[in-house]
C-alpha positions as CSV (number, residue, x, y, z in Angstrom):
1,X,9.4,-15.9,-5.3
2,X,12.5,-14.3,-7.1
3,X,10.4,-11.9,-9.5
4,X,8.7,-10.6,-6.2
5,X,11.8,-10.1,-4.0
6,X,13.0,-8.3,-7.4
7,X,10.1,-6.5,-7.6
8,X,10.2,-5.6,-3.5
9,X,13.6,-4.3,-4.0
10,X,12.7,-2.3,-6.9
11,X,10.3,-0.6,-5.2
12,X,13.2,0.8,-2.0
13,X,15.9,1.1,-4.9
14,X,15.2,5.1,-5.0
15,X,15.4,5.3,-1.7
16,X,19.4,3.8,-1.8
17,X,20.6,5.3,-4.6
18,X,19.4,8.8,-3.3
19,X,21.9,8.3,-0.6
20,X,24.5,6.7,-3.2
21,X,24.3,3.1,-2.7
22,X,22.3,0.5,-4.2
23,X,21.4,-3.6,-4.3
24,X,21.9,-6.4,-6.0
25,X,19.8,-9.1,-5.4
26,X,22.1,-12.6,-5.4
27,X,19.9,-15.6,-4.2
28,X,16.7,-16.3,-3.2
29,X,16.9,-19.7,-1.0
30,X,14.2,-22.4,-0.6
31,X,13.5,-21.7,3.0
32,X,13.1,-17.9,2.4
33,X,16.5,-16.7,3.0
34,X,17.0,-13.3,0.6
35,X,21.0,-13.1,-0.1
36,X,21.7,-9.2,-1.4
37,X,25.1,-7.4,-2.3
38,X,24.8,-3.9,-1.0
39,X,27.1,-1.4,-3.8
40,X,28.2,1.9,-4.4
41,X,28.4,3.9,-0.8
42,X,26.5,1.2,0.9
43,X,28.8,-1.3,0.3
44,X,31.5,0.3,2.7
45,X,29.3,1.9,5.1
46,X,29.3,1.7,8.4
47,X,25.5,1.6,8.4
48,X,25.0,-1.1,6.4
49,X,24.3,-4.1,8.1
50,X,21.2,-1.6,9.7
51,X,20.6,-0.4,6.7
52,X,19.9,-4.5,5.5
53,X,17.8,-5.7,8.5
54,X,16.0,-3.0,9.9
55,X,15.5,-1.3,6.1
56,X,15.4,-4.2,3.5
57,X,14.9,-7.3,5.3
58,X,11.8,-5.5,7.5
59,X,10.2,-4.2,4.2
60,X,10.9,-7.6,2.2
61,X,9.1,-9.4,5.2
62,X,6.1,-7.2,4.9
63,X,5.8,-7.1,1.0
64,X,6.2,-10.6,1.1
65,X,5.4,-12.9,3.6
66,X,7.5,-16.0,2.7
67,X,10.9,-14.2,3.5
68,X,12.4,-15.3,6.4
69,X,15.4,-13.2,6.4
70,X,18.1,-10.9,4.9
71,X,21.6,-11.6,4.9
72,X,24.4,-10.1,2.3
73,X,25.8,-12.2,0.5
């Protein structure tokens, strides 16, 4: 499930890094946690923890089913 959350956040990478930030992905856990570091402006931004659950954590969940939830690591 790692090479799919990879590719997942692949695919909404543009979309961060237009705005200045990017992520890392850390850890994919048995029970479908998805552990990310958030860098560059979206590591200190206010915005972040919204920009994790209702941006990459709702799109993860919908690309691929097994994710449970998003959490930075």
């Amino acid at each position: 499930m790692k090479e799919r959350v990879q590719e997942a956040l692949d695919k909404i990478r543009p979309s961060l890094q237009a705005d200045g930030g990017d992520v890392e992905l850390v850890e994919v856990t048995e029970d479908g946690v998805v552990r990310v570091r958030l860098q560059g402006h979206c590591a200190g931004c206010p915005m972040s923890m919204m920009t994790l659950k209702n941006g990459i954590e709702r799109f993860l969940k919908e690309e691929i089913p097994e994710v449970k939830a998003g959490e930075q690591a």
